[in-house]
DRENTORLO-292838 format. One record per residue (C-alpha): residue number from 0; x, y, z; residue in three letters. Coordinates in pm, whole numbers, m for minus. Example, Ala and Ser with C-alpha at 12.3 -4.5 7.8 and 13.67 -1.06 7.14 Angstrom:
<atoms>
{0 {1230 m450 780} "ALA"};
{1 {1367 m106 714} "SER"};
</atoms>
This chain:
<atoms>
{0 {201 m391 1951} "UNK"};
{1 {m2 m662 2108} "UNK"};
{2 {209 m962 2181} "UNK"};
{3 {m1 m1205 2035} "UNK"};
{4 {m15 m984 1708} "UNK"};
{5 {377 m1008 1683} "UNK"};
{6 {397 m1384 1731} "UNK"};
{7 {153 m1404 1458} "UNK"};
{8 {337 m1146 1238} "UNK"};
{9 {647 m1432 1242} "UNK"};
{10 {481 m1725 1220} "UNK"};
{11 {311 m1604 890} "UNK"};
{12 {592 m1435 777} "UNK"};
{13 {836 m1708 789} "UNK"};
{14 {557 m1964 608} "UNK"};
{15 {584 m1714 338} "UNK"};
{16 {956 m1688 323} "UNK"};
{17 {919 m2091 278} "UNK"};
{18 {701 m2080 m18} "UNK"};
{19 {900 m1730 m183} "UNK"};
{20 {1183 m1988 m152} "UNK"};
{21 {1032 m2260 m330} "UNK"};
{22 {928 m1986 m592} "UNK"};
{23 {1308 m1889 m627} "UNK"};
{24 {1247 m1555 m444} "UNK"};
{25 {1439 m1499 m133} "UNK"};
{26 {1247 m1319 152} "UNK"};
{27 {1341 m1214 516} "UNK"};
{28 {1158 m1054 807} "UNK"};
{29 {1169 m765 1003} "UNK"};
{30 {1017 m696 1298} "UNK"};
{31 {914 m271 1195} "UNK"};
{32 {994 m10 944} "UNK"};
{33 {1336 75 1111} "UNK"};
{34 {1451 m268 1082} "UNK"};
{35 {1341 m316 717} "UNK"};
{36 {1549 12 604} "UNK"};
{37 {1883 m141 742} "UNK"};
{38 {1783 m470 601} "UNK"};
{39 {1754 m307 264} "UNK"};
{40 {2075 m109 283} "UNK"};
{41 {2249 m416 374} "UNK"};
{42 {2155 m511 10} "UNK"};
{43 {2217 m209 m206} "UNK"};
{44 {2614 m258 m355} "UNK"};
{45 {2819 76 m372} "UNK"};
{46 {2818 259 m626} "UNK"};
{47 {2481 139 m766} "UNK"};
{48 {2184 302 m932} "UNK"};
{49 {1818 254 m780} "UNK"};
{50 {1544 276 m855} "UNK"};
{51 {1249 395 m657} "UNK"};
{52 {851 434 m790} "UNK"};
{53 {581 551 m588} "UNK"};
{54 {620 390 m271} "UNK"};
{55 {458 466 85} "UNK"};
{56 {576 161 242} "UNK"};
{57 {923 278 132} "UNK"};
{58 {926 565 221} "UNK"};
{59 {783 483 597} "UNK"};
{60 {1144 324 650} "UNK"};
{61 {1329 629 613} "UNK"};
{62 {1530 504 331} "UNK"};
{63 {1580 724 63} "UNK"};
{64 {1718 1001 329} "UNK"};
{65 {1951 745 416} "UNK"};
{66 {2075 665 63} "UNK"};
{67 {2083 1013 m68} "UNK"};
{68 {2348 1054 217} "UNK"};
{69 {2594 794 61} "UNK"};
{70 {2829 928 m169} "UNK"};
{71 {2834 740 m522} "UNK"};
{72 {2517 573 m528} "UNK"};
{73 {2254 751 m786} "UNK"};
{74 {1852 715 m718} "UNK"};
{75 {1606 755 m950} "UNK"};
{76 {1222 873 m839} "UNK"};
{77 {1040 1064 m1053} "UNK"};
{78 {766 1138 m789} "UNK"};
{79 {1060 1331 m644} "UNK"};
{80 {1074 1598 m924} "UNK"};
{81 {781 1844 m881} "UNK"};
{82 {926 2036 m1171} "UNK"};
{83 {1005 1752 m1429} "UNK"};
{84 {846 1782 m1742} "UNK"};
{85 {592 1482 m1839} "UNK"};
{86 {927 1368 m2091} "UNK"};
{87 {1170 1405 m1818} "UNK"};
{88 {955 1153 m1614} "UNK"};
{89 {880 958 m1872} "UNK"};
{90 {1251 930 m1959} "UNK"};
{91 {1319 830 m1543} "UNK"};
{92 {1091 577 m1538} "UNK"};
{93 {1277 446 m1857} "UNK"};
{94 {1631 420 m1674} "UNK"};
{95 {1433 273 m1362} "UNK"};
{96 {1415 m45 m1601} "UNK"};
{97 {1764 m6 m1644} "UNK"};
{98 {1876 19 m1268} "UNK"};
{99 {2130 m202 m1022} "UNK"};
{100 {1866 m245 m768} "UNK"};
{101 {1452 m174 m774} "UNK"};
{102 {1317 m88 m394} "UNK"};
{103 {902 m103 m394} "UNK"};
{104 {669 m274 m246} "UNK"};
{105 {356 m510 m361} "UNK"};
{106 {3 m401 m366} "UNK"};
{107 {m46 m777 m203} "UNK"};
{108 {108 m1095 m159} "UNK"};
{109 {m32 m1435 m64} "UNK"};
{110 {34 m1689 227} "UNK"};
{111 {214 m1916 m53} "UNK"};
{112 {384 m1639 m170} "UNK"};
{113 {302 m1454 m512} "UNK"};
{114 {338 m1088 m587} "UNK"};
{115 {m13 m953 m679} "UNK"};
{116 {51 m554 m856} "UNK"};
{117 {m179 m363 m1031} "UNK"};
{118 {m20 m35 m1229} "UNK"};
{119 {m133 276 m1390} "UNK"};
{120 {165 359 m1643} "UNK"};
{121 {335 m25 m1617} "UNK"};
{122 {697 67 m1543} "UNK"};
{123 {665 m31 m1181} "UNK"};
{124 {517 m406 m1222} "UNK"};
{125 {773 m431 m1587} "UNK"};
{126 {1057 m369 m1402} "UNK"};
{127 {936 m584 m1114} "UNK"};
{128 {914 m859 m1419} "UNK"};
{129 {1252 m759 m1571} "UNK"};
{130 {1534 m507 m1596} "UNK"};
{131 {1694 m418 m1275} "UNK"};
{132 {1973 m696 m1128} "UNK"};
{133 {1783 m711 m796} "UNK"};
{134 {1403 m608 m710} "UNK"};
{135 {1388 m540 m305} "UNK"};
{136 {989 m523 m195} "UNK"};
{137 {913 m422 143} "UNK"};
{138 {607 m582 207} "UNK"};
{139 {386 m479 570} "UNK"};
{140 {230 m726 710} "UNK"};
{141 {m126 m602 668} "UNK"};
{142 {m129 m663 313} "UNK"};
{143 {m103 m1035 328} "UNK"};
{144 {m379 m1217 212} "UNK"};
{145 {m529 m1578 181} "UNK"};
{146 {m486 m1672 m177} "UNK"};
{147 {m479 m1525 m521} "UNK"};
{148 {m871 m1391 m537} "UNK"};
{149 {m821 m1188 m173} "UNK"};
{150 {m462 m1052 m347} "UNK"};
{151 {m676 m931 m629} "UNK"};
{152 {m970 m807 m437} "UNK"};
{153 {m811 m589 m170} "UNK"};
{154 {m538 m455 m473} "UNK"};
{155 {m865 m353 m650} "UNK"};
{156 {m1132 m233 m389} "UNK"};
{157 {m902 m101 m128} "UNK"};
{158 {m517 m58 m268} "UNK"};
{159 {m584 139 m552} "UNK"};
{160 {m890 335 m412} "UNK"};
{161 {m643 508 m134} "UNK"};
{162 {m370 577 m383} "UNK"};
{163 {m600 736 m607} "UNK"};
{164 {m699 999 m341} "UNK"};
{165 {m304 988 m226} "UNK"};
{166 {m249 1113 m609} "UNK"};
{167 {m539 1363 m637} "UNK"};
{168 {m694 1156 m885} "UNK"};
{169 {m1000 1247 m1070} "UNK"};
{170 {m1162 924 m1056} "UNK"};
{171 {m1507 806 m974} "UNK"};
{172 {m1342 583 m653} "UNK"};
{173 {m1186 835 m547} "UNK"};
{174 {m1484 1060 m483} "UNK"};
{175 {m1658 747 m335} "UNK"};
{176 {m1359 536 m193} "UNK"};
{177 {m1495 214 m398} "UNK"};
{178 {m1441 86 m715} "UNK"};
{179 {m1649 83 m1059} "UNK"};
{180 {m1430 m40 m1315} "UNK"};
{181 {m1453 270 m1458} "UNK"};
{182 {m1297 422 m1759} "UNK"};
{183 {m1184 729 m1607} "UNK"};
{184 {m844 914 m1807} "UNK"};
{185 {m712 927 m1440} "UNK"};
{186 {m776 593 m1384} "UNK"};
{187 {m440 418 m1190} "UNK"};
{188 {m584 81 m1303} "UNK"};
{189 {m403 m31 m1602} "UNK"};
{190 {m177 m353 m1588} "UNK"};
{191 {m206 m651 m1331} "UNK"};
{192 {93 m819 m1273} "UNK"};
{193 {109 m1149 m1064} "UNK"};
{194 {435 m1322 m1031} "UNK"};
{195 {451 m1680 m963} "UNK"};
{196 {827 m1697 m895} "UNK"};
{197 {1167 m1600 m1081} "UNK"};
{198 {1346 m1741 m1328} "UNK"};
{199 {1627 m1627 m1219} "UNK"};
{200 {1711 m1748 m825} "UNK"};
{201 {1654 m1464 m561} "UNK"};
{202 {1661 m1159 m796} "UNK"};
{203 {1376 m1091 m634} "UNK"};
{204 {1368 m1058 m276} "UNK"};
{205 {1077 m985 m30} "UNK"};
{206 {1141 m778 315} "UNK"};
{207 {844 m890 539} "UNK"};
{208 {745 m612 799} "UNK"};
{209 {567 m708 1158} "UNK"};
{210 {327 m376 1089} "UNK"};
{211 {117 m200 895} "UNK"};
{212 {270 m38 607} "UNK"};
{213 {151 170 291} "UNK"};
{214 {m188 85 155} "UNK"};
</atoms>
């Protein structure tokens, strides 16, 4: 990567870290993928139960291979059961609320640091919001944006565009790549979520990665 790009990967990152701080979030940076999947491990207590949703960004650190190699920890991803019945999924995302530790990522977050989510079935931004003891995002640098309208723009025209055609949807933007506020029984756009901080000091904490990760 371009040296100039990775100085301003840091400098960004760490005035976000500032302001997840003040918002009492935690947040820390690393520098790629690799690095962001040992971070997160650091953080996941044996014996625990996580819980993972739909994640690219996630899964571009390699770390669900990694935890299903650890003896006594259980994950939970329904996206991981081709074969699970619509109640068996349903009934995973219900213990997901339930888990030790949430790993995901944010649609978007902004230079002073909120979490800007927008969810088809609501399970991923409520247990963001509440339920699991500690929600780990990994975050790529590319989508950080200005302020709260930019969040909301690129979650809606761009974010949930691509993960529409990542899902096979049947949806109008996903024939045309853009967005129509349609009504669609595919449609992924359900529930925004934007959190302003935690109540509850660093339950939430935000892995910052110097590239390009998920949509």
């Amino acid at each position: 990567m371009d040296i100039h790009q990775v100085g301003w990967n840091q400098k960004v990152a760490h005035g976000i870290i500032a302001w997840l701080e003040k918002r009492r979030m935690s947040g820390s940076y690393a520098v790629d993928a690799v690095q962001a999947g040992q971070q997160i491990m650091e953080m996941i207590p044996p014996g625990s139960t996580v819980y993972g949703c739909g994640s690219v960004s996630v899964v571009e650190t390699g770390l669900w291979e990694k935890l299903a190699a650890i003896e006594g920890l259980t994950v939970l991803r329904h996206y991981q059961r081709p074969d699970a019945t619509p109640e068996e999924e349903m009934d995973l995302r219900r213990r997901g609320l339930t888990a030790d530790v949430m790993v995901a990522s944010s649609n978007a977050i902004t230079l002073d640091g909120r979490l800007v989510n927008l969810d088809g079935m609501g399970n991923r931004v409520a247990a963001m919001a509440f339920g699991p003891h500690k929600v780990i995002l990994v975050v790529g640098m590319n989508k950080v944006t200005p302020d709260l309208d930019s969040a909301i723009a690129r979650v809606k025209h761009y974010a949930a565009p691509v993960n529409a055609l990542r899902r096979g949807k049947q949806t109008p933007c996903a024939e045309n790549g853009l967005c129509v506020d349609c009504r669609a029984y595919g449609r992924i756009c359900n529930f925004w979520s934007i959190i302003e901080g935690s109540m509850i000091p660093n339950r939430i904490h935000v892995v910052l990665v110097g590239e390009a990760l998920g949509y």
